[in-house]
VOKOLTI-277034 format. One record per residue (C-alpha): residue number from 1; y, x negated, z negated. Coordinates in steps of 0.05 Angstrom, whole numbers, plus 32768, in hexadecimal, padded with zeros to 4 digits. Layout:
REM residues N
+-----+------+------+------+
| num |    y |    x |    z |
+-----+------+------+------+
| NUM |    Y |    X |    Z |
...
+-----+------+------+------+
This chain:
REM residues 336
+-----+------+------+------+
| num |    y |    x |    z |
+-----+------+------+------+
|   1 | 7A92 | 7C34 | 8537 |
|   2 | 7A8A | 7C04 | 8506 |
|   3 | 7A4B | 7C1E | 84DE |
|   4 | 7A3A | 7BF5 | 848F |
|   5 | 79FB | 7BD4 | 84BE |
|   6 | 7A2E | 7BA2 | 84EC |
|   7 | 7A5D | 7B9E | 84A4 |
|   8 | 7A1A | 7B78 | 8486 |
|   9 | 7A0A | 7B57 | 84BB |
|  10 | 7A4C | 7B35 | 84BD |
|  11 | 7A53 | 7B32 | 847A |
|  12 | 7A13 | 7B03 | 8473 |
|  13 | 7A39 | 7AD4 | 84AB |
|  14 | 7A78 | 7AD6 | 848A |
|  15 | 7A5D | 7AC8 | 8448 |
|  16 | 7A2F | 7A8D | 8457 |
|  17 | 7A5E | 7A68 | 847F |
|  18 | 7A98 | 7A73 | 8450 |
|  19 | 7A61 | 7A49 | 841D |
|  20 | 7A5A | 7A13 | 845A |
|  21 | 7A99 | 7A0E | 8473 |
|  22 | 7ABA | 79EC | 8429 |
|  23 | 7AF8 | 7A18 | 8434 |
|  24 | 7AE5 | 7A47 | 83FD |
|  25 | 7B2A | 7A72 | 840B |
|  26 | 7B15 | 7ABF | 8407 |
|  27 | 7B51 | 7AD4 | 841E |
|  28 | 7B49 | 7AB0 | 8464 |
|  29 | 7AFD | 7ABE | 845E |
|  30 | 7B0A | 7B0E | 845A |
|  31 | 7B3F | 7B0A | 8499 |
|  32 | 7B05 | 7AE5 | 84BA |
|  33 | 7AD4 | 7B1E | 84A3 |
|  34 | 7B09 | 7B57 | 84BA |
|  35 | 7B16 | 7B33 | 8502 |
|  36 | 7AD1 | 7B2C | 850A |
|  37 | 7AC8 | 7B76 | 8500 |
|  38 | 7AF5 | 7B86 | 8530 |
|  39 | 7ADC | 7B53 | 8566 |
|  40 | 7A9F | 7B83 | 855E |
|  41 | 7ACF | 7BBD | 8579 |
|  42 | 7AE9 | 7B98 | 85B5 |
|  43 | 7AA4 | 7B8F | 85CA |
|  44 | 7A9B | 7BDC | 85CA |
|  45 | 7AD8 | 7BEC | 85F9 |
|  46 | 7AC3 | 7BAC | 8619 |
|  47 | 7A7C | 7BC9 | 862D |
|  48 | 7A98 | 7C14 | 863E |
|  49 | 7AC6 | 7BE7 | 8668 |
|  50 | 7A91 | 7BCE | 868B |
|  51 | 7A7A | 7C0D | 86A2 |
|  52 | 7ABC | 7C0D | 86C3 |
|  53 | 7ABC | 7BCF | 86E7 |
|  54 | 7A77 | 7BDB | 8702 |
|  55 | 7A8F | 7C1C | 8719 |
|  56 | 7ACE | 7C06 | 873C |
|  57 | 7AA2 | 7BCB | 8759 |
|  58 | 7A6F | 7C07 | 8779 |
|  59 | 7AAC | 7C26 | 8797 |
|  60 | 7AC6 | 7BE2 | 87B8 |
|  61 | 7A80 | 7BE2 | 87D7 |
|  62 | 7A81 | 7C2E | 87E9 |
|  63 | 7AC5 | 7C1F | 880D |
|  64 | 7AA8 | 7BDE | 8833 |
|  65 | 7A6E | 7C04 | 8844 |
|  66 | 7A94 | 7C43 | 8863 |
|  67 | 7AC3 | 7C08 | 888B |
|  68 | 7A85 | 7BF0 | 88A6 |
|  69 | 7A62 | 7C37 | 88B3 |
|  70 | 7AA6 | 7C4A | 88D9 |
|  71 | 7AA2 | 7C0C | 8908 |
|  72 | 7A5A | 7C0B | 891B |
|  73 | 7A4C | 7C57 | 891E |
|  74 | 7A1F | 7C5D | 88EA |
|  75 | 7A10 | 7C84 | 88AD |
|  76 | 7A47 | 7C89 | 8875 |
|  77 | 7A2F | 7C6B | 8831 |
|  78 | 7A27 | 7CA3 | 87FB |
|  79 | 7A5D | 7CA5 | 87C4 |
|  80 | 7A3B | 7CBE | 878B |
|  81 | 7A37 | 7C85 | 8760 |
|  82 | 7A78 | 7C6B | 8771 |
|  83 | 7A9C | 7CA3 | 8759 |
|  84 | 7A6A | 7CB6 | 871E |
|  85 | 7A86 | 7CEC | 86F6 |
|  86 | 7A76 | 7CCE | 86B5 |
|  87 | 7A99 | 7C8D | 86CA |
|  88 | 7AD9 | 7CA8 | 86E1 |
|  89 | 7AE9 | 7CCB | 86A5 |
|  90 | 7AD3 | 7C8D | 867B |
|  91 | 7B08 | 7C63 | 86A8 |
|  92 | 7B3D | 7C94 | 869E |
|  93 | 7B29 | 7C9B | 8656 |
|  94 | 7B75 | 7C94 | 862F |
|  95 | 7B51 | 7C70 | 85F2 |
|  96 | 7B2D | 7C3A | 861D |
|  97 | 7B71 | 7C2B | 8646 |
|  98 | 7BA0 | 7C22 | 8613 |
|  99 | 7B6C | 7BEF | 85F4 |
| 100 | 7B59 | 7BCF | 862F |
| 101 | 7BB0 | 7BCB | 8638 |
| 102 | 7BB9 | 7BAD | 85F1 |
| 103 | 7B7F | 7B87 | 85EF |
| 104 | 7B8B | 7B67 | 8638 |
| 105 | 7B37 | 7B6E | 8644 |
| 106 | 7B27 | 7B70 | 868B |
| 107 | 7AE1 | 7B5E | 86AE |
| 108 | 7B00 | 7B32 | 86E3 |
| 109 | 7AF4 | 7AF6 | 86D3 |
| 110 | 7AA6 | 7B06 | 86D3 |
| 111 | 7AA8 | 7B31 | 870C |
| 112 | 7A68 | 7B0A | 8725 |
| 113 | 7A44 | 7B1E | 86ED |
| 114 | 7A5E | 7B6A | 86FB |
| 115 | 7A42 | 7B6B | 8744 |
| 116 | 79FC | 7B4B | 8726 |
| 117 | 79FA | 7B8D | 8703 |
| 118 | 7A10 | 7BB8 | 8740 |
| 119 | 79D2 | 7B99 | 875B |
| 120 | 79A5 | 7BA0 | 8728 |
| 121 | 79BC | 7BEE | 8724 |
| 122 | 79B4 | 7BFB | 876E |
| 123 | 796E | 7BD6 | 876F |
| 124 | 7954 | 7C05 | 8730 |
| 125 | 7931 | 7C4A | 872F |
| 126 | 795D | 7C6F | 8708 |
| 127 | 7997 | 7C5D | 8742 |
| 128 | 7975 | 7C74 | 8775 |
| 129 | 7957 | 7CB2 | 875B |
| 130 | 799D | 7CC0 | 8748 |
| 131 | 79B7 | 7CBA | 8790 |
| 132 | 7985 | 7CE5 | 87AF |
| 133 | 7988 | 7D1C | 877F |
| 134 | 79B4 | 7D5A | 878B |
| 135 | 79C4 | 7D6B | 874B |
| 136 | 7A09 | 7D5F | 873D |
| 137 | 7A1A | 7D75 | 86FD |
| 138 | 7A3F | 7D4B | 86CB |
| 139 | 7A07 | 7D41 | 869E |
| 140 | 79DE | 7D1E | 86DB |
| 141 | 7A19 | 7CF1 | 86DD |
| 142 | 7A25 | 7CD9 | 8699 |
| 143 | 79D4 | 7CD9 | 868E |
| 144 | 79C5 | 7CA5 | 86CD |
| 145 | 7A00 | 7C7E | 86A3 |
| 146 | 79D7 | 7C8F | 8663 |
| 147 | 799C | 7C70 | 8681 |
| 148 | 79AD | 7C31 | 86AA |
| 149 | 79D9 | 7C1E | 8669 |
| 150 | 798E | 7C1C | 8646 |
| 151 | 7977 | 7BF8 | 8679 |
| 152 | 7996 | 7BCB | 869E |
| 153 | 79D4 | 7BBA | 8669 |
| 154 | 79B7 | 7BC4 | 8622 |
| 155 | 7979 | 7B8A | 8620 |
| 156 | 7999 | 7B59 | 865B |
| 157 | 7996 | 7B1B | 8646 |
| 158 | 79C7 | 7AFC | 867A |
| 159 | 79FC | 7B29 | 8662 |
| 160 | 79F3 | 7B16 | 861F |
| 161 | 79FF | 7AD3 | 8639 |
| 162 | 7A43 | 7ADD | 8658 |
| 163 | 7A55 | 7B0E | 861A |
| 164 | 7A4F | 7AD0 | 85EE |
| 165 | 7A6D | 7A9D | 8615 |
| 166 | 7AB1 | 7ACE | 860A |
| 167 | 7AB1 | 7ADA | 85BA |
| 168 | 7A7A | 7AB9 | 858A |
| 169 | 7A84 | 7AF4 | 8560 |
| 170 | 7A59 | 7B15 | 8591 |
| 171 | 7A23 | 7AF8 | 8585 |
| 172 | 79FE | 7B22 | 855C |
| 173 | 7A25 | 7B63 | 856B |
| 174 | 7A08 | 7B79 | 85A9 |
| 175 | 79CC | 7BA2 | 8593 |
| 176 | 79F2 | 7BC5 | 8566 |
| 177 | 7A37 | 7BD3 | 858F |
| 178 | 7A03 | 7BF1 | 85D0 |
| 179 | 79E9 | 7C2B | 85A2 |
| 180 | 7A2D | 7C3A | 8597 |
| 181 | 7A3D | 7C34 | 85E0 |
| 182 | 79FC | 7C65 | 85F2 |
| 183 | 7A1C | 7C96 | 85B7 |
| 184 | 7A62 | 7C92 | 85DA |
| 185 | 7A3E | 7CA8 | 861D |
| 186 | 7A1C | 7CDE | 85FF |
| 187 | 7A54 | 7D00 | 85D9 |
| 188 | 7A78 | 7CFE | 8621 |
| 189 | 7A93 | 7D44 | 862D |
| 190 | 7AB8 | 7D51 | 8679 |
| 191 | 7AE2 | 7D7F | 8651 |
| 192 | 7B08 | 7D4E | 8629 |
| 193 | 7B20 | 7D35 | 866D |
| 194 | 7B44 | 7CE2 | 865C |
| 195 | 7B49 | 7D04 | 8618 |
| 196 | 7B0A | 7CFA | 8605 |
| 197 | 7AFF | 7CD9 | 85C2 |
| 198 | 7AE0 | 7C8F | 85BD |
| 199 | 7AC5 | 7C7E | 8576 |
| 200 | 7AFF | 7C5B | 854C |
| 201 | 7AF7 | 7C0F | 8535 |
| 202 | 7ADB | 7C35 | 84EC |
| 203 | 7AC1 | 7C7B | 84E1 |
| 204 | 7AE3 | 7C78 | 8499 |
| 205 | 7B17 | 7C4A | 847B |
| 206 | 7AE0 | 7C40 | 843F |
| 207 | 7AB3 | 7C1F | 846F |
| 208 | 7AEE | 7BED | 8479 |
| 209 | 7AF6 | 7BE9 | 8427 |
| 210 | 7AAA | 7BE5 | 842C |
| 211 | 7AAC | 7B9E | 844A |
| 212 | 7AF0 | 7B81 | 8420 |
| 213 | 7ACA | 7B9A | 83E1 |
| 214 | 7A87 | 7B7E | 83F3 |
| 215 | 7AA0 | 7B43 | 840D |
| 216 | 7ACE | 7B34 | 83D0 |
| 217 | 7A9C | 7B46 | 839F |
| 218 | 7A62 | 7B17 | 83C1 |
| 219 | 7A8A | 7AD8 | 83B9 |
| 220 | 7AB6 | 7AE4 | 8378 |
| 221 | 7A6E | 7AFB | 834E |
| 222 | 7A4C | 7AC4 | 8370 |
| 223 | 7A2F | 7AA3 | 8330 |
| 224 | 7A20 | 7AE4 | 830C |
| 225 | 79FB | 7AFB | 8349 |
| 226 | 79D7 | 7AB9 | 8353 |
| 227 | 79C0 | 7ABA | 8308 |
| 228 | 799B | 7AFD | 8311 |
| 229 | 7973 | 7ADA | 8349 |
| 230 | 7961 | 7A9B | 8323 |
| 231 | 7956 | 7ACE | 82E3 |
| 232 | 7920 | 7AF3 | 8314 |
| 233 | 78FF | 7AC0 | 8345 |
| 234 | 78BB | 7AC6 | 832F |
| 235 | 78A9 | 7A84 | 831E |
| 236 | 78D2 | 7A68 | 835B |
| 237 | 78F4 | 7A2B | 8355 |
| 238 | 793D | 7A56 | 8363 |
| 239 | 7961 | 7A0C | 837D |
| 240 | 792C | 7A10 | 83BA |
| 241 | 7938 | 7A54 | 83D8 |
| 242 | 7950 | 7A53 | 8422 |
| 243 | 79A0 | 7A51 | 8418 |
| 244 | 79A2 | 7A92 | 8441 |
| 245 | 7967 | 7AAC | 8416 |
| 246 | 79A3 | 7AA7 | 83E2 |
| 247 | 79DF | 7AC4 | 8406 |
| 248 | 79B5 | 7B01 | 841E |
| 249 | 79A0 | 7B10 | 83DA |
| 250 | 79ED | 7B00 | 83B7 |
| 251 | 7A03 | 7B36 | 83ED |
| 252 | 79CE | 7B62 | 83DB |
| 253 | 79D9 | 7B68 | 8394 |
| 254 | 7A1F | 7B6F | 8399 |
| 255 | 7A10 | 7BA9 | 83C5 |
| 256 | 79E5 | 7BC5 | 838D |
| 257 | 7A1B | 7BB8 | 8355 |
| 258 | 7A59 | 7BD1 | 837A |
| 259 | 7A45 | 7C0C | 839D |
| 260 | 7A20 | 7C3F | 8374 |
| 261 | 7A1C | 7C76 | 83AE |
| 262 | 79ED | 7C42 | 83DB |
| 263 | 79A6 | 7C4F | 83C0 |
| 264 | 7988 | 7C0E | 83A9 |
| 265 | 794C | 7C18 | 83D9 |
| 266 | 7978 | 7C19 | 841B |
| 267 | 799D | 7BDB | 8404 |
| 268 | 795F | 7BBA | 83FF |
| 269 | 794A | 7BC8 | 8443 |
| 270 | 7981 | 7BBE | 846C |
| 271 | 797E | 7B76 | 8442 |
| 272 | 7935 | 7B66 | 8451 |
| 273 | 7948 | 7B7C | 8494 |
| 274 | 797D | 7B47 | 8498 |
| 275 | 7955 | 7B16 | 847D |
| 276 | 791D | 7B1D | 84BB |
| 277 | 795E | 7B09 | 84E3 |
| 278 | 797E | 7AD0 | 84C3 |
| 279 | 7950 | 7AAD | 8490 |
| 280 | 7906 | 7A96 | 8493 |
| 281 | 78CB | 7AB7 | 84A4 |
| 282 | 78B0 | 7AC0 | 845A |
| 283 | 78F3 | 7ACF | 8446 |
| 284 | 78F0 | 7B1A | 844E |
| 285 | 78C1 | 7B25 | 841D |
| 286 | 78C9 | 7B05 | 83EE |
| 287 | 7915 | 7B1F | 83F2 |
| 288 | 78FA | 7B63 | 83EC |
| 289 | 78CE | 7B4E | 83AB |
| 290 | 7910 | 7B2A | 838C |
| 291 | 793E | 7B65 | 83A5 |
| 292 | 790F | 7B99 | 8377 |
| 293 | 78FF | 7B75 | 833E |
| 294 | 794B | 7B5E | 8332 |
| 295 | 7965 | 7BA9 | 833B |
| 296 | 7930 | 7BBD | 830A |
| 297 | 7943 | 7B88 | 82DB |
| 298 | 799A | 7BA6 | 82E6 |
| 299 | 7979 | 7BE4 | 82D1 |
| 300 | 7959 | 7BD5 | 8297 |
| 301 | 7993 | 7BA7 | 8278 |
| 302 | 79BE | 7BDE | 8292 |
| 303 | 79E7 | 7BB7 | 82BA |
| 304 | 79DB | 7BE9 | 82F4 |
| 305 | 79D2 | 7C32 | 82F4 |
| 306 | 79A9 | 7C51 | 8334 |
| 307 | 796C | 7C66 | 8332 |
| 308 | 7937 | 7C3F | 834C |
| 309 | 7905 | 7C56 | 838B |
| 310 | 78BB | 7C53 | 837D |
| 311 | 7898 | 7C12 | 838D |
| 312 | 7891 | 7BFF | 83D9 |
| 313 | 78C8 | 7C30 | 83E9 |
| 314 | 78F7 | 7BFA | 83FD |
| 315 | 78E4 | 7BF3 | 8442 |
| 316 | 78E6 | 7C33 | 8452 |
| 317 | 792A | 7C3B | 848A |
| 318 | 7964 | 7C5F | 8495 |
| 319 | 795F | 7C8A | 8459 |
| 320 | 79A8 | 7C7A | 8441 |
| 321 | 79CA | 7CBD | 8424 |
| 322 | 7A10 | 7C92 | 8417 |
| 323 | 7A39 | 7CCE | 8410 |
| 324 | 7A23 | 7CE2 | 8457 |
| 325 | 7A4E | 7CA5 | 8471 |
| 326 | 7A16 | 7C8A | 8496 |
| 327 | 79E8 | 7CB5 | 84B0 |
| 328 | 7A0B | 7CCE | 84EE |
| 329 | 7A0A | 7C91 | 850E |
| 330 | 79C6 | 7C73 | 84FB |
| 331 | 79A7 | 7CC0 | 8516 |
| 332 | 79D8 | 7CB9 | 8555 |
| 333 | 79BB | 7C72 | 8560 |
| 334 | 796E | 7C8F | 855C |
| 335 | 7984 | 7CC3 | 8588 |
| 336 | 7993 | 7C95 | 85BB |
+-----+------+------+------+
């Protein structure tokens, strides 16, 4: 699940405050980078998981509502929601158990913020044209799912809220963790019964190696890295560059040094893209100006060996051919 776009991401954090911090020990600093990574995961089973507690909390309210029917005569609430298809096999799912079991993660302690949804689900159009259609199939299950996840869950702000008030590491992880969540929904087959595959913590051990060798090689090569920016900063004075102007760039061009199957356009972007996110407003472009001209300059000193994209190519995105390793989850995430 963990695609090279969330490894950069938290490789930026990790990086700038292992400079603020004064510790300067890479070992800790890379634990920190690996834990982080994995906080990432337990906010994927943690958001399937909620899918589970909102369903159990819709059959609590079927059940009072059938109680209620009984006693006064009236009509008996309809049970479609409450025993979703989709959802049932998600909360039987043998993958998302034994996490939730070893990972002790449970939505009970913000079950208020559980029935807020409920609300919000049974208020919406997609619930009730749900309800009142006949078709039963599974795929008009696990699509209504599909769709109030977009919804309701992907872009709500209170829920970001209470998902940050539990880890920091969250942060920043949301947006990318829900297309995975929407891709796990998708791929849901009824076949595959509670054996149904979630997507592991990494599609490939090298995307693992891909943030220890990253990592390593942005603080150890600081200074060499740092001198290629102040060799190629275009009359800038180098000493007054935003400090995360600097760390996005170091990260970059160790990228472009230590990886020769990453084009040198796509580091670029997803770079300039990260700069939009953490630095200043200028601070894009000009990263995308000192990005080309110092690749240019590896090439022609030969320090660096790819070839080079024609001009204005940079910001072109999602056109990463890294041994295929990436592509099936950026498409999956369009899909969505």
């Amino acid at each position: 699940m963990i695609n090279r776009e969330l490894i950069r991401i938290k490789i930026v954090q990790l990086t700038y405050a292992y400079y603020q911090n004064g510790s300067k020990n890479l070992d800790n600093a890379e634990k920190e980078l690996l834990f982080s990574l994995s906080k990432a995961y337990d906010l994927y089973n943690y958001l399937l998981l909620l899918i589970v507690a909102i369903t159990r909390e819709e059959r609590l309210r079927v059940e009072i509502g059938i109680n209620r029917a009984q006693r006064e005569g009236t009509e008996l609430p309809s049970q479609r929601f409450a025993y979703n298809k989709f959802a049932l096999q998600l909360e039987e799912n043998k993958m998302l158990s034994k996490f939730v079991e070893e990972q002790h993660l449970s939505w009970e302690d913000d079950i208020e913020t559980v029935r807020t949804l409920c609300n919000l689900i049974e208020q919406s159009e997609i619930y009730k044209e749900y309800m009142s259609s006949s078709d039963d199939s599974y795929e008009a299950h696990r699509e209504v799912w599909r769709k109030l996840y977009k919804q309701l869950i992907q872009d709500n702000s209170d829920l970001d809220s209470v998902l940050e008030e539990k880890s920091l590491y969250w942060n920043d992880d949301k947006e990318v963790v829900d297309t995975f969540v929407l891709k796990t929904i998708k791929r849901f087959d009824p076949v595959n019964g509670r054996q149904q595959d979630l997507l592991p913590e990494f599609k490939e051990e090298e995307d693992r190696d891909f943030a220890r060798r990253l990592f390593r090689a942005t603080i150890l090569n600081a200074e060499q890295y740092q001198r290629c920016m102040s060799e190629n900063s275009r009359n800038w004075d180098f000493s007054r560059l935003a400090y995360m102007d600097i760390v996005i760039m170091q990260i970059a061009i160790a990228e472009m040094l230590n990886f020769p199957n990453i084009p040198v356009s796509v580091t670029i972007n997803e770079y300039v893209e990260l700069a939009k996110l953490y630095s200043t407003p200028r601070s894009s472009s000009y990263i995308n100006g000192m990005l080309d001209a110092i690749a240019r300059n590896l090439i022609a000193t030969g320090r660096m060996v790819k070839p080079m994209a024609v001009p204005g190519m940079h910001r072109q995105k999602n056109i990463e051919q890294e041994s295929g390793n990436e592509q099936e989850e950026e498409q999956g995430a369009e899909e969505e």
